[in-house]
N, C-alpha and C positions, 0 to 999 in steps of 0.2 A: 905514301898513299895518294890515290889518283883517283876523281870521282869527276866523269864526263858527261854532259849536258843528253847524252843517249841511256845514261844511265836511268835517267824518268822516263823515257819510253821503255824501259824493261820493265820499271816497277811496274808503270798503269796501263800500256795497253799489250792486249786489245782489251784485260780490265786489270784491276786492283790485283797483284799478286806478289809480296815480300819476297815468297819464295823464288818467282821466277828470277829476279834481282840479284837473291843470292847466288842463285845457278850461273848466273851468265857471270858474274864478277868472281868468280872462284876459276871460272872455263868450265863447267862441267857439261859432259858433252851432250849434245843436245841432236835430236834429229832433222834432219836438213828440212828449208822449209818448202811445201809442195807449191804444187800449180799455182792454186787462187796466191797466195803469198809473194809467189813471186812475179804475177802477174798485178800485184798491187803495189810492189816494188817499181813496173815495169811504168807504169801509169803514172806513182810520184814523179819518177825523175823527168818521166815526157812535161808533167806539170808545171816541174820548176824548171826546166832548162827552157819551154816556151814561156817562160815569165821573164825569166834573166834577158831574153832575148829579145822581149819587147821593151829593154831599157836603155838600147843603144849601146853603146860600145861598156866594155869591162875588164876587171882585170880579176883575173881567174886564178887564185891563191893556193889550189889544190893543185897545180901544174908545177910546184916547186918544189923538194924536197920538205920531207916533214919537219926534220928538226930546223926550218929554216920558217916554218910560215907562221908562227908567232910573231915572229921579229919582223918582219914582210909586211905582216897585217899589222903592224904597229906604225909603219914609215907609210904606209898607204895612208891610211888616218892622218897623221900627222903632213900628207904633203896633200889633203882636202881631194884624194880621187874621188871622180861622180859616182860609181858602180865599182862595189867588190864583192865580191863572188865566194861564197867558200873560205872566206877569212876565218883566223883562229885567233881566239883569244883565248888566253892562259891566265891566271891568279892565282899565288901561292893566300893559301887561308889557316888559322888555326879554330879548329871546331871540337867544342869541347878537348881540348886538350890533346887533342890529334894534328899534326903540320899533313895540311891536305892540299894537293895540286888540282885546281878548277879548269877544266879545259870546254870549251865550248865554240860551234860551230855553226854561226850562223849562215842561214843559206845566201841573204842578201844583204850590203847595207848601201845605204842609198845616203851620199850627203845636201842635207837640209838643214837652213837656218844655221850655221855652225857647228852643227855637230851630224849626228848620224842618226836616219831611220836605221833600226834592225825588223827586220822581215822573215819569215820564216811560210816555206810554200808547205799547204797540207792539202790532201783529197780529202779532208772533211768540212762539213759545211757548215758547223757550229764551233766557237769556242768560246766554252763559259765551264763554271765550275762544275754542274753535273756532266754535261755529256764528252768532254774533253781536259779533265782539267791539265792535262800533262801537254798543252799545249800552253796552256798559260804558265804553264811553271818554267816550262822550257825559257821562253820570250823573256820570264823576269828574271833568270839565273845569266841571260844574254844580258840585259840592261845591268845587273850587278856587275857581269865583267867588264864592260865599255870603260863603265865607271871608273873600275879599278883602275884600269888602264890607261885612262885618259884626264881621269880628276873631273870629269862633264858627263851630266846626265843624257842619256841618248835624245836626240829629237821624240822621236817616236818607237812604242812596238807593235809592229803589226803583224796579224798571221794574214796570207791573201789565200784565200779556201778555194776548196775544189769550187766552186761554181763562180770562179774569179773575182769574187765581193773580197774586199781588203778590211778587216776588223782591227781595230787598234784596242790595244790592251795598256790600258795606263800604269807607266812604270811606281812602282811603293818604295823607291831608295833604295831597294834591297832587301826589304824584309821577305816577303816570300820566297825567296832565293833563301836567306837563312834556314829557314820553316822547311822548305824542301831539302837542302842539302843536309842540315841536320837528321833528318827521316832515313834518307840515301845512307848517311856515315853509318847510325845506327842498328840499317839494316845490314851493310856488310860487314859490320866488326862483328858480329853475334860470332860465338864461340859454335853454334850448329843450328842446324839449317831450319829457321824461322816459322812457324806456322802460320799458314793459311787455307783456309779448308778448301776442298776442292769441289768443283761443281759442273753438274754433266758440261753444261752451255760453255759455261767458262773454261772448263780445260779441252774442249775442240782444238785440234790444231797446233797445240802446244807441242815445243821442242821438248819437253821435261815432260809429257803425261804419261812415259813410257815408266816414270819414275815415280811420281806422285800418285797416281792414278790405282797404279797395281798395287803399290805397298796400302792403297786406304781399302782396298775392296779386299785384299789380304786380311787387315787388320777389322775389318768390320766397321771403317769409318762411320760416327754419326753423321757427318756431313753428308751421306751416299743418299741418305733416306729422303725422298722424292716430300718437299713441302719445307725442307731446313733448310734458310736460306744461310748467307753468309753469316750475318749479324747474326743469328742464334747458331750458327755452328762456334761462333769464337766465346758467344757466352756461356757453352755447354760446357769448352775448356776452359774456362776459366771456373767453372764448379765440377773439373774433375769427368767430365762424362765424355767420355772418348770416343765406347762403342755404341752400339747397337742393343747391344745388351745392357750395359751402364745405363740409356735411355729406358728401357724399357724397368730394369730395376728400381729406378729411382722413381718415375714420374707416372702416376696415372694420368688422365684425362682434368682431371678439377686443375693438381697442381701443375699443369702444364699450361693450362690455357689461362695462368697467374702469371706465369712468367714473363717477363719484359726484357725487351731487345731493344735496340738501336734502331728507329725508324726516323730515315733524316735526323733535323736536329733536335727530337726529342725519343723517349721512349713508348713503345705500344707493345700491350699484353699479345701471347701469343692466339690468347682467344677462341672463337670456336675452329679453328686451323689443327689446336689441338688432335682432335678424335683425328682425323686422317694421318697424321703425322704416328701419332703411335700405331694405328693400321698399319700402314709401310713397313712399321720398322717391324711391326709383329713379322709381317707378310716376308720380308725380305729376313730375320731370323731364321723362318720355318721354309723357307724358300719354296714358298708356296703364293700362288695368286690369292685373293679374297674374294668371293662373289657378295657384290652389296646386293642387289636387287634384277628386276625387270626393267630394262627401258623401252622407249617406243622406239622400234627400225623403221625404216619404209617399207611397207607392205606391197612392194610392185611387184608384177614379173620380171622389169627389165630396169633396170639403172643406169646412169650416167655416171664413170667413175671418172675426175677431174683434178687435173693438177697446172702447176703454172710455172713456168721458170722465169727470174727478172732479175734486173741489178737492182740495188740500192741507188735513191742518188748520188753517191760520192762516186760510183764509179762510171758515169756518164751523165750526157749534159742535162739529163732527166731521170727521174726515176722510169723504168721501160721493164716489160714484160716483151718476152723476146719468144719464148714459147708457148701458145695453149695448150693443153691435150686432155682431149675428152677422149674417151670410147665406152660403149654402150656393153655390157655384164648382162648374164639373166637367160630368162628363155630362150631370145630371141636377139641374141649377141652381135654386134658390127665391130667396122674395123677401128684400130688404131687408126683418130683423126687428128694428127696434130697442125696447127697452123704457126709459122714460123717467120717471124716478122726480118723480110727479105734484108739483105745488105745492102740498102738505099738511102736516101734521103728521108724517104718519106714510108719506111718501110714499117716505123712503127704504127702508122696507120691502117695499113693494109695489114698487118699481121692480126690486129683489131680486128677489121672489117672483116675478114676470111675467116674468123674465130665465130665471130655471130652467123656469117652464113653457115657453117658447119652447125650452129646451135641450131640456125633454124630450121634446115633439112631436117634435123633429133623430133625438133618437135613436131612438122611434118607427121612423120611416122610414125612416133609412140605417142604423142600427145606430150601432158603435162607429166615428164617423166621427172623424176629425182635425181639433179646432181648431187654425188658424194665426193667432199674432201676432206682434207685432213687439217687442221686448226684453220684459223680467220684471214690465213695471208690471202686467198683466191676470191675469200668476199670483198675484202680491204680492195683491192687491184679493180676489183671489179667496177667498182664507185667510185674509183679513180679513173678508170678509161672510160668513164659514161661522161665524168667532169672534163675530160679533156676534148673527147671526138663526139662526144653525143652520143644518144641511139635512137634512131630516125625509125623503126619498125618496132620498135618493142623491146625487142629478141632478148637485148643486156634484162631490163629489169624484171623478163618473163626466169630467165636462170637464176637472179636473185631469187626472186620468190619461190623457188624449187629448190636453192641450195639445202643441205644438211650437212652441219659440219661432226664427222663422225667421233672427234677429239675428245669431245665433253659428255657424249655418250659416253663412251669407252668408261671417262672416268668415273661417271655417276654409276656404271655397273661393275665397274670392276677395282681394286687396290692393285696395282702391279707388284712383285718381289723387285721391282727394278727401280734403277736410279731417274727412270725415265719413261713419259710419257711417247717421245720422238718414234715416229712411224718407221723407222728405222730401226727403233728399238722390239716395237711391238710386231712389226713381219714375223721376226725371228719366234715370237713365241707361236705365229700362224703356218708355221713350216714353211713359210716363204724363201725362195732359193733365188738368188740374183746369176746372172748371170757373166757380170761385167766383176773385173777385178777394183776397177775406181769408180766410182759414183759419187753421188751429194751435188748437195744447190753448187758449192763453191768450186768445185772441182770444174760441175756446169757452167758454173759464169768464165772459169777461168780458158775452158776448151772454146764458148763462145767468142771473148775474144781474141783469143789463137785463130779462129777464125775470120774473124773478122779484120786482124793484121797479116792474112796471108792473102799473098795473089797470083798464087795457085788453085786453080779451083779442084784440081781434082782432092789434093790435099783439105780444103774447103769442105769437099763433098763426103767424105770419111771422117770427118770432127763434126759436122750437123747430125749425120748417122748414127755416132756416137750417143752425145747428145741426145737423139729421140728414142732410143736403146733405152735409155737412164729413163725419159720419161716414160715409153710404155710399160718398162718394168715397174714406176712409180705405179703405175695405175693397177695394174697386175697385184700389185701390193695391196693396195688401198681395200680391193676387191677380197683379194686373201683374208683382210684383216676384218672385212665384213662378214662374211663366213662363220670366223673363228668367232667373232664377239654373238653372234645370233647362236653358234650351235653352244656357246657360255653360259647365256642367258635363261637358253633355252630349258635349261637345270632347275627345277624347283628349289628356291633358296630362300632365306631370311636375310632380312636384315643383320648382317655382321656387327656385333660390338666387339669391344675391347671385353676382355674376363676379368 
């Protein structure tokens, strides 16, 4: 039995999944990973090889044959080299009752004080128990094997994160090394394939959704129903309730909102969360939408439909918004205006600045018109580039106070039959028809910096294009999905209860 230090990054990220673990340690096959993924692949290794490379000379233990770089990485150690690269260390262990071979690779180890930093390069910019913890498990299953290895506890473990801050992780002898690899054994020895519910956000992207995904929406998974998070989908199995219908037979509204779940380290009733939760699952048995009520629209002629494309900070040396795109819906309709924060130095600025000038021409023209988007990321961003660049005219905090975020509408009027609130989910119920066969935020970040690594412009020139395609279709949607939710509403209804 072989249980490898990558083996925690299958379990936890990009979150908490047994089963993905079990997938990838059995081989089963899995769909190749797309753009954004391997574009964040692309990124790691630019990260850690410009680390490596500001350490001065090293010696590079992956350039040796495999079955050779245990033993390599052992006489390295042992004859005190500065920098080693890609070293392996190996550990035979017995765990529970299983003889298990411990392999692990860290990326850097640096010697200090007589023994060794271990280092490990990540584009994330936190590591602590909530938002990373598979970075700490990784670092202390590296200080268990040193140990092993050497009879000396490591100097140090440090992860050095995407925004080049070095965080030290203080080594525990080995226990959490235990604690994790015992989890790891236990998940692959399972005689069949481990449960973990599935979850719209969560199984994005996944090599296995092609798997897990269709067999739950088959089977009528509880998990599917929009409001059950993780923690209540495993305590529904664990009382037997599997589907949709199992939910709906067992539980009204009282004894649901009794129920307790795992929230952090204690437990919390499911609460008034209840009534929506069985809504859904009504909705999505009868595969039928729910009309709750009336909400208020904007009453204009002419609208602002708005969206934003950006990186997270781990994938640049800032958090940046890379596209605006406004255009004007309505009586009285203008063009797709997107502004596109140039490939400069200083482009994030101007991409800014040209975004309010295009705002403020809008208001020009229509007055105090209504921007529409779709959930909080466009207001979020927006209070972020007023905190970074200012706004010297207004313009930023005149669009604030005209946003309307169309999300929460949506939800206060309607229950979807869907696993999903995602404006990508709801087009589809507005007849919305795309016209691109790839789209998404991730897809877009990944074409931007395809973009941004070529220097070809004309090449250059048809990836932006792309790109603003994805975003006027966004807006196009957005717009669709305005339509559809006013001609809904528009329904004389009651208020929906449960029967």
């Amino acid at each position: 039995m072989k249980l490898t230090v990558q083996n925690i990054y299958d379990l936890y990220s990009p979150s908490l999944c047994e089963r993905r673990l079990f997938y990838r340690f059995i081989r089963e096959e899995e769909t190749p990973p797309g753009p954004f993924e391997e574009v964040i692949f692309m990124l790691g290794h630019r990260h850690e090889k410009n680390h490596i490379n500001s350490l001065g000379e090293y010696v590079d233990v992956s350039k040796i044959s495999r079955d050779q770089q245990p033993k390599k990485t052992k006489e390295l150690i042992q004859n005190n080299t500065p920098v080693i690269y890609q070293g392996v260390l190996a550990g035979d262990e017995t765990i529970n009752g299983s003889q298990v071979q411990i392999i692990g690779v860290p990326d850097i180890m640096v010697y200090e004080d007589f023994s060794y930093v271990i280092r490990d390069c990540k584009l994330a910019r936190h590591a602590d128990e909530k938002r990373h913890p598979e970075i700490l498990a990784q670092l202390q299953v590296y200080g268990y094997l040193y140990e092993k290895n050497t009879g000396e506890k490591p100097a140090k473990l440090e992860a050095f994160l995407g925004d080049s801050s070095i965080v030290e992780i203080p080594y525990d002898d080995g226990n959490s090394a235990m604690i994790i690899l015992n989890k790891l054994l236990a998940t692959v020895l399972l005689a069949g394939v481990p449960y973990s519910p599935v979850g719209w956000s969560k199984c994005q992207g996944c090599g296995f959704r092609g798997i897990c995904w269709d067999v739950s929406v088959r089977h009528n998974d509880v998990a599917l129903v929009y409001g059950v998070d993780q923690n209540l989908a495993k305590v529904f199995k664990g009382e037997g309730i599997l589907t949709i219908e199992h939910l709906l037979n067992n539980y009204d509204e009282t004894s649901l909102s009794e129920l307790k779940r795992p929230w952090g380290k204690s437990l919390r009733k499911v609460g008034k969360s209840a009534q929506k939760i069985l809504l859904h699952a009504k909705a999505m048995k009868e595969k039928k939408n729910i009309l709750l009520g009336k909400v208020d629209l904007p009453d204009n002629p002419n609208l602002v439909m708005f969206d934003v494309e950006g990186f997270p900070p781990y994938l640049d040396e800032l958090e940046k918004i890379y596209l605006w795109g406004i255009q004007v819906y309505g009586e009285k309709p203008g063009p797709f205006t997107p502004a596109v924060s140039p490939i400069a130095p200083d482009g994030d600025q101007k991409g800014w600045d040209n975004f309010l000038s295009n705002c403020r021409r809008i208001f020009d023209e229509y007055g105090d018109i209504p921007f529409i988007h779709w959930h909080n990321y466009e207001e979020t961003k927006m209070k972020l580039y007023i905190e970074r660049y200012g706004d010297p005219n207004g313009v930023a905090q005149r669009v604030l106070d005209n946003l309307v975020d169309l999300l929460p509408l949506t939800k206060r009027a309607m229950v979807l039959a869907e696993p999903s609130y995602s404006l990508k989910v709801v087009e589809q119920l507005a007849h919305f028809k795309r016209t691109q066969d790839e789209y998404g935020g991730k897809w877009a970040m990944a074409k931007y910096i395809e973009a941004v690594e070529t220097e070809d412009r004309n090449i250059r020139r048809e990836i932006i294009d792309q790109i603003l395609k994805y975003n006027e279709e966004d807006l196009a949607a957005s717009w669709a999905v305005f339509q559809w939710l006013k001609k809904q509403i528009g329904q004389e209804v009651e208020l929906q209860t449960l029967e």
